[in-house]
N, C-alpha and C positions, 0 to 999 in steps of 0.2 A: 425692813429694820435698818437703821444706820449704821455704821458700823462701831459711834462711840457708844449706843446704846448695846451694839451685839456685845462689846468688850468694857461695858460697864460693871460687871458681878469682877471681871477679874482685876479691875481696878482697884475698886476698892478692898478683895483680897489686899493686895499688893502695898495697900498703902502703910502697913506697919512693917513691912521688910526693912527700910531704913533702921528704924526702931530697935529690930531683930538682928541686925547684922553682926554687928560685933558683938555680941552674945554667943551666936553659933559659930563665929571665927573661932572665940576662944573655947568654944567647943571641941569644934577639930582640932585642934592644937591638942586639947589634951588628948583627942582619939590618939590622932599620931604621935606624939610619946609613950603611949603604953598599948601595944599593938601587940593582939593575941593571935596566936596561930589556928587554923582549923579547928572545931570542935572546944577551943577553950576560950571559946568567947567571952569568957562567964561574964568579967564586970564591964565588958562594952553594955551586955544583954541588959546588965542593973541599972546600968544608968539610964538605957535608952526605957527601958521598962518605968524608969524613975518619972522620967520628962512624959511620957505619955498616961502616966497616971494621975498628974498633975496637970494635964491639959482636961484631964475629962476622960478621957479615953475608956474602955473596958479593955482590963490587958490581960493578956495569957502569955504565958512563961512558958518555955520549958520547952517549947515543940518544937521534936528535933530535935532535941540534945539544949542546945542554950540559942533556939528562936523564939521571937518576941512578936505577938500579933495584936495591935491596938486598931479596936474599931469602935469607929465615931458615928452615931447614928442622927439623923439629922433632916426627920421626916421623908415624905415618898420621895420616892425618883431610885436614880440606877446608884449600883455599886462599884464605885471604883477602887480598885487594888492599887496600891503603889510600891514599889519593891524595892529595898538595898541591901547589897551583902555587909559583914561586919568583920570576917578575917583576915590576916595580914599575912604576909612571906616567910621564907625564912631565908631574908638578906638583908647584911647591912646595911646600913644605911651611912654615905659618903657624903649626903649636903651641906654638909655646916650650918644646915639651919639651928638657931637657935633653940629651936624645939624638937630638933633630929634623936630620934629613936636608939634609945643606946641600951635597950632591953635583949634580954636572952632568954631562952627555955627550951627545954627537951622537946626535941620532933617526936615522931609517932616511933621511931628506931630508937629511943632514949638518950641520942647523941644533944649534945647542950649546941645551940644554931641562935645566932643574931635573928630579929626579928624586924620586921618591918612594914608599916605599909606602905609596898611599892606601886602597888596596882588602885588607892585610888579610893579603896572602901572605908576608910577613914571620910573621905567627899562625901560619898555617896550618903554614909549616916548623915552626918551632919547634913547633906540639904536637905534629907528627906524629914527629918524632924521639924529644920524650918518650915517647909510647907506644913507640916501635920499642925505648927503651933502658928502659922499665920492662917489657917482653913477651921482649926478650932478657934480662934478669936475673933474672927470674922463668918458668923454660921447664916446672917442674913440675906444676903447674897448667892446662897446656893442650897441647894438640898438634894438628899437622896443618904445613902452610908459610904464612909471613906474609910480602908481597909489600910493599915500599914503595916507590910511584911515586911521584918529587918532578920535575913536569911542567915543560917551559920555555914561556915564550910563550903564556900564558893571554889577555892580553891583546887580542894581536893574531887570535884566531882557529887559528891554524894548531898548535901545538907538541903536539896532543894527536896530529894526525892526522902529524904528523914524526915521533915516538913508533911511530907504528902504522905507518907505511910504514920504519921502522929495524929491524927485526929483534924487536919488541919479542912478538909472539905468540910465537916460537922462544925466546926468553928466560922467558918467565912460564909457558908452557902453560895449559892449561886452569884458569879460573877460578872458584871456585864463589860466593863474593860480593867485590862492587867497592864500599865507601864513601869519600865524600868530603866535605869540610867546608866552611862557609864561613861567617864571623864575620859577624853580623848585630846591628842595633841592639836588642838582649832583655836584660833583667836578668839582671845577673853572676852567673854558676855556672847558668843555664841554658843549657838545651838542646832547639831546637826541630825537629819532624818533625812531618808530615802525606804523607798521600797523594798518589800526583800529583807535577806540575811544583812545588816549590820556589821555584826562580828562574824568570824569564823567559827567552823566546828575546829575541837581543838582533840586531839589523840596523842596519849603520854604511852611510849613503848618502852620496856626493859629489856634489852638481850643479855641472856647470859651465855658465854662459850667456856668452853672445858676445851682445855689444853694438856699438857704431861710436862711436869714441873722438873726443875733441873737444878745444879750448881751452876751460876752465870761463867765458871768457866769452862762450861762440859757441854754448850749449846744446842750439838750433834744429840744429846738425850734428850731435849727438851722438844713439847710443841709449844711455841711461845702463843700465849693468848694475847699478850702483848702487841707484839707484832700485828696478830691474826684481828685483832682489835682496830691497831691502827690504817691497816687496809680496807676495811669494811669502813672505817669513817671517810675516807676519801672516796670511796667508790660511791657511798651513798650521795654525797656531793653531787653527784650527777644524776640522780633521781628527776628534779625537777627541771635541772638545767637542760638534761637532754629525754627527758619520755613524756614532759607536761607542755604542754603548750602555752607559750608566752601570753595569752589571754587569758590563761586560767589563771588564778592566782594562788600562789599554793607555796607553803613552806615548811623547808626539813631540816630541824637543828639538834643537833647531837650537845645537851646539855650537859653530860654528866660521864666519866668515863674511870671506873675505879681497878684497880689490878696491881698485886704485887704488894711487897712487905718490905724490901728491903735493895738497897741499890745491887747485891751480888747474886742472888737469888731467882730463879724463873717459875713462878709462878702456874698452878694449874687451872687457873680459870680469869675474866675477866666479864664485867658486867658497864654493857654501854644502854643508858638512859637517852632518851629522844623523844622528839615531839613534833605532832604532824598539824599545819593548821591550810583547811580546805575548806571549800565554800558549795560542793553538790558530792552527793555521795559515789558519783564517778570516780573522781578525783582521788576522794577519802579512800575508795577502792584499793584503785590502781597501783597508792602510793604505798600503802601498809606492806600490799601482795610485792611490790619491788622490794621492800624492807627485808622480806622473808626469804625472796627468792637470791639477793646477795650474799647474804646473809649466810643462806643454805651453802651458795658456791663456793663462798671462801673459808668455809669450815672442811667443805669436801675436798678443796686445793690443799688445804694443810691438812688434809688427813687427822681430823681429832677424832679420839676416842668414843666422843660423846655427842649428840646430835643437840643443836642448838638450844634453847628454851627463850620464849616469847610471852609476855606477859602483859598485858594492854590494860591501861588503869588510868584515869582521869579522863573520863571521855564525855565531850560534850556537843549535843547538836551545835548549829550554824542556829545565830542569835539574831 
C-alpha cells in the first residue's frame, strides 16, 4: 500500500478542520474565561454534552459527579477511547489576554480563590470536541465506535477513579485503544510521543508540626513552628540535590507554607504543603521516606510536644 493511499481515510477526516477552526478557537476562548474548579465542572459538562448531542452522539451525563461520555457508533471495527480533562486551578490569571479569566469561587475549604485554567484543559476540550465533530462529519472513511471521555477532577486526583466506580465499564465496554493529550511547552503544530511514562507520577504531601505558642516577646516559652517550619524547608532542598541521582529526574517543591496570626504572636502549629514529581517508583520511594525522615529530625531537634502528621493526597501514577 502507498503511503497516500495508507493516509488517505485521514485526509479526508481532515479536510473540514479549516472549516472548524475558528469555531473551536472561539470555543476555547469561552472555556478559558469561565474555568471551573474540580468537581464543578457543571456548565463546561453542558456545553460539551450540548456539542456532542448535536453531532450525533449517545451522551451520558453525570458520571462521576459532572463526566460527560459521547459514543459514536459507526459499524464494525475496534473501539477507540479518546480523553480530556475539563477543571481549572485555582490561580490567577496575569496574561492580559483579552479573554484572561477574571472568575472566582469557593475551594473545597470555602475560602473564595481566582480561578483559572493554567494547566491546559480548557485545550484539551476544545480539540478533543474538534476531532469528535470532524470524525462525526466525515464517518465514511472509517469505522468501528469512537468513545469521548471529557474527565472531571483531573486536578485533585480522584475524577478518573469517580468515572470508574460510576458505571462507566457498563457504558463503554471493552476498549481496544485509550489516547489522551496533554499540551506541553513544543513548537506550534507539533506533536510529541516517546515510549514509557510521558509525564511524571505526581505526590501532594501535607505536614503539620505542633509547636508551643508564645508572646513574640517571651520567645524562651515558645517552640516556634515557624522557625521549625523554615528549617525543614531548606533541608528538604537537599532531597534531590544530594540523595537522587542527576539521571533520575525527580522534583521537590514546597508549595504552600501557612502559620501564624499575627506579627507579635508565636504560634502553636504550622502546616507545609509539597509535592513530589518521579518517574519509577524507586525514586517516588526514597523521596516521601527522606520527607518523613527530616521531618521527624527537626521536630525531635526542637523538642515539640507533638509528633509530626503526614497526609498524602493527590496522587497520581507516571503517565
Amino acid at each position: 500500500m502507498s503511503d497516500s493511499a495508507f493516509f488517505a481515510p485521514a485526509v479526508t477526516v481532515l479536510a473540514g478542520l479549516e472549516g472548524l477552526r475558528s469555531k473551536q478557537e472561539e470555543f476555547y476562548r469561552q472555556l478559558h474565561q469561565q474555568p471551573e474548579l474540580s468537581h464543578r465542572e457543571h456548565d463546561t459538562a453542558a456545553a460539551v454534552a450540548d456539542r456532542l448531542d448535536k453531532l450525533g452522539f449517545e451522551v451520558h451525563k453525570r458520571i462521576g459527579g459532572t463526566g460527560v461520555v459521547g459514543i459514536l457508533r459507526n459499524g464494525d471495527g475496534p473501539t477507540v477511547l479518546l480523553r480530556a480533562d475539563m477543571d481549572a486551578l485555582p490561580v490567577g490569571e496575569q496574561t492580559g489576554l483579552p479573554y484572561a479569566s477574571t472568575k472566582t469561587a469557593k475551594d473545597a475549604h470555602g475560602e473564595t480563590v481566582p480561578v483559572m485554567h493554567a494547566c491546559g484543559h480548557d485545550v484539551h476540550v476544545a480539540c478533543l470536541l474538534g476531532a469528535a465533530t470532524l470524525l462525526a462529519q466525515q464517518q465514511d472513511p472509517w469505522n468501528g465506535t469512537l468513545i469521548t471521555l471529557f474527565q472531571p477532577a483531573e486536578e485533585t486526583g480522584d475524577g478518573a477513579r469517580g468515572m470508574v466506580n460510576d458505571r462507566l465499564e457498563q457504558i463503554v465496554g471493552p476498549i481496544d485503544v485509550a489516547l489522551a493529550q496533554h499540551v506541553l511547552p513544543l513548537p506550534a503544530g507539533t506533536v510529541g510521543t516517546r515510549p514509557g511514562s510521558t509525564l511524571s507520577a505526581s505526590d501532594s504531601m501535607r505536614v503539620t508540626l505542633y509547636g508551643r505558642g508564645a508572646h513574640g516577646s517571651m520567645p524562651q516559652a515558645a517552640i516556634d513552628p515557624i522557625v521549625l517550619a523554615a528549617m525543614i524547608v531548606i533541608r528538604l532542598q537537599t532531597v534531590v540535590a544530594r540523595e537522587i541521582s542527576p539521571t533520575d529526574p525527580a522534583v521537590l517543591t514546597v508549595g504552600s507554607l501557612h502559620a501564624g496570626t499575627k506579627s507579635n504572636v508565636i504560634g502553636d502549629q504550622a502546616v507545609i504543603e509539597l509535592n513530589v514529581r518521579s518517574y519509577n517508583d524507586a525514586t517516588r520511594s526514597d523521596i516521601l521516606a527522606a520527607i518523613r525522615r527530616i521531618v521527624t529530625a527537626e521536630c525531635q531537634a526542637s523538642r515539640t510536644p507533638k509528633e509530626p502528621e503526614f497526609e498524602l493526597f493527590d496522587r497520581f501514577p507516571p503517565q
